[in-house]
C-alpha positions as CSV (number, residue, x, y, z in Angstrom):
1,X,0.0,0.0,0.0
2,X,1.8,3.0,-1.2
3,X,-0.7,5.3,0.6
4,X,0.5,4.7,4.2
5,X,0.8,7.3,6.9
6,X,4.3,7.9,8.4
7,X,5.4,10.6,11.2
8,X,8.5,12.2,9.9
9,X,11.9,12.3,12.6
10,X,10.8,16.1,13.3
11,X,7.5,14.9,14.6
12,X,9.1,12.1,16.1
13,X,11.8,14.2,17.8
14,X,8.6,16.3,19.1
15,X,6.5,13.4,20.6
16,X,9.3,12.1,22.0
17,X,8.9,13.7,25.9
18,X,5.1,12.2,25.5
19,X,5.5,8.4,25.8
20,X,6.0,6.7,28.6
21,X,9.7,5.0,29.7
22,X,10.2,1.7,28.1
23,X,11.0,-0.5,31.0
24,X,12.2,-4.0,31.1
25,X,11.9,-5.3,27.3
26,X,12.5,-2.7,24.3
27,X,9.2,-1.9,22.7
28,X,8.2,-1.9,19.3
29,X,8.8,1.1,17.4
30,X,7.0,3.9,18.7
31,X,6.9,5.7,14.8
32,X,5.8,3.2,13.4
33,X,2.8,2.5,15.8
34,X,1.9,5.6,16.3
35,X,1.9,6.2,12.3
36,X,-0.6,3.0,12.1
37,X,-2.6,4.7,15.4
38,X,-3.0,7.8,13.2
39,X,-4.0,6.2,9.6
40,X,-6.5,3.7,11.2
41,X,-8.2,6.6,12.9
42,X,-8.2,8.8,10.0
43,X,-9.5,6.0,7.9
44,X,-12.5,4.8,9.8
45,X,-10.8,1.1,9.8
46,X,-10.8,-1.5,12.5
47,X,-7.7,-2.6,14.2
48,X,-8.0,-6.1,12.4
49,X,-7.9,-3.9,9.0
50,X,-4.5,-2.9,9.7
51,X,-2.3,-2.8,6.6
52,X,0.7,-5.4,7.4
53,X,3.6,-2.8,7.4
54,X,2.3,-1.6,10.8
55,X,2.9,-4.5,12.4
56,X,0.3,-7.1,14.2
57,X,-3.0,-5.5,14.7
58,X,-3.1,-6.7,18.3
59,X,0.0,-4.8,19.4
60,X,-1.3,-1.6,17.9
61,X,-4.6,-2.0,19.2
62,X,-2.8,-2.7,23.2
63,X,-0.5,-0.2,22.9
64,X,-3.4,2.4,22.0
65,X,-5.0,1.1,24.9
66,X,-2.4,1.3,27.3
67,X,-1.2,4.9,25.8
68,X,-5.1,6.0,26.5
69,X,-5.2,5.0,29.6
70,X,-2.0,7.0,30.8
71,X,-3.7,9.8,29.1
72,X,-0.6,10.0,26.2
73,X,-3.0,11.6,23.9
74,X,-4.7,13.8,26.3
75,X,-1.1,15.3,26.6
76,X,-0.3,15.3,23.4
77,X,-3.0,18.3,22.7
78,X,-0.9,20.8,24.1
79,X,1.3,20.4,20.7
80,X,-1.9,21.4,19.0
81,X,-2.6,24.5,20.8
82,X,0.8,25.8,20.6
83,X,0.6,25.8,16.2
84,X,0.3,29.2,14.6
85,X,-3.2,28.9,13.6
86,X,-5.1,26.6,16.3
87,X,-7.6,24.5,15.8
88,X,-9.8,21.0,17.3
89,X,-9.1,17.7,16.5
90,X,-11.4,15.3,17.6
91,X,-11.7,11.7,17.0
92,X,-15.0,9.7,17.2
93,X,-14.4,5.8,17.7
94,X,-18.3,5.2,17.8
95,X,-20.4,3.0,15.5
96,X,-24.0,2.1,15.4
97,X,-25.5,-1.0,15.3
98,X,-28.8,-1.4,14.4
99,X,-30.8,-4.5,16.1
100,X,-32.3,-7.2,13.4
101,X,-36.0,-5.8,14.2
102,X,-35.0,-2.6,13.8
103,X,-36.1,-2.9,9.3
104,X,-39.7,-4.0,10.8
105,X,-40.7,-1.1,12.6
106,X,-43.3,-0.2,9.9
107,X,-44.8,-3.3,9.4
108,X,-47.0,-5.6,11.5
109,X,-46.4,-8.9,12.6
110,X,-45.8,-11.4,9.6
111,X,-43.9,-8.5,8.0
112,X,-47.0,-7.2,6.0
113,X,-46.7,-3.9,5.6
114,X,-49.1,-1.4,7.4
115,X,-51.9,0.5,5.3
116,X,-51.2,4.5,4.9
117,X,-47.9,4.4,6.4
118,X,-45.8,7.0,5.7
């Protein structure tokens, strides 16, 4: 996929102070999952639909997780309120399910359809 998402060494360099001390075990490259954080967010995709150069789906979705939860991202705003022009970025991660009954709401039992409805 040619059209990946990759944080250059400057924004690297900047995000740096952000993540939390590796302790223990060296972690996976923090660019590159934080690259694949970024394009599955601004693509609408599942952590499953992951293209393969990010790395396993399951490590990008637990460090996501873990990074959330430690408020990494909440901190992270502050970069965006110190750009010249400033402005909101928000991300929605909800989805809407719709319940099996839900296409029979205009029709009665049987699934005939109701007379004169609208």
């Amino acid at each position: 996929m040619s059209n990946l998402f990759w944080l250059t060494e400057a924004q690297m360099t900047r995000l740096q102070p952000f993540f939390p001390k590796s302790h223990g075990k060296p972690r996976v490259d923090d660019r590159r999952v934080l690259s694949s954080i970024i394009f599955i967010n601004r693509n609408g995709l599942r952590w499953c639909d992951a293209p393969k150069e990010y790395g396993p789906p399951k490590t990008l979705y637990n460090r996501w997780k873990r990074w959330s939860d430690k408020g990494v991202f909440a901190r992270m705003d502050g970069l965006a309120a110190e750009a010249a022009v400033p402005k909101t970025v928000m991300i929605d991660a909800t989805y809407l399910k719709a319940h099996r009954t839900a296409t029979s709401l205009r029709s009665k039992k049987g699934g005939q359809a109701t007379r004169g409805a609208v």
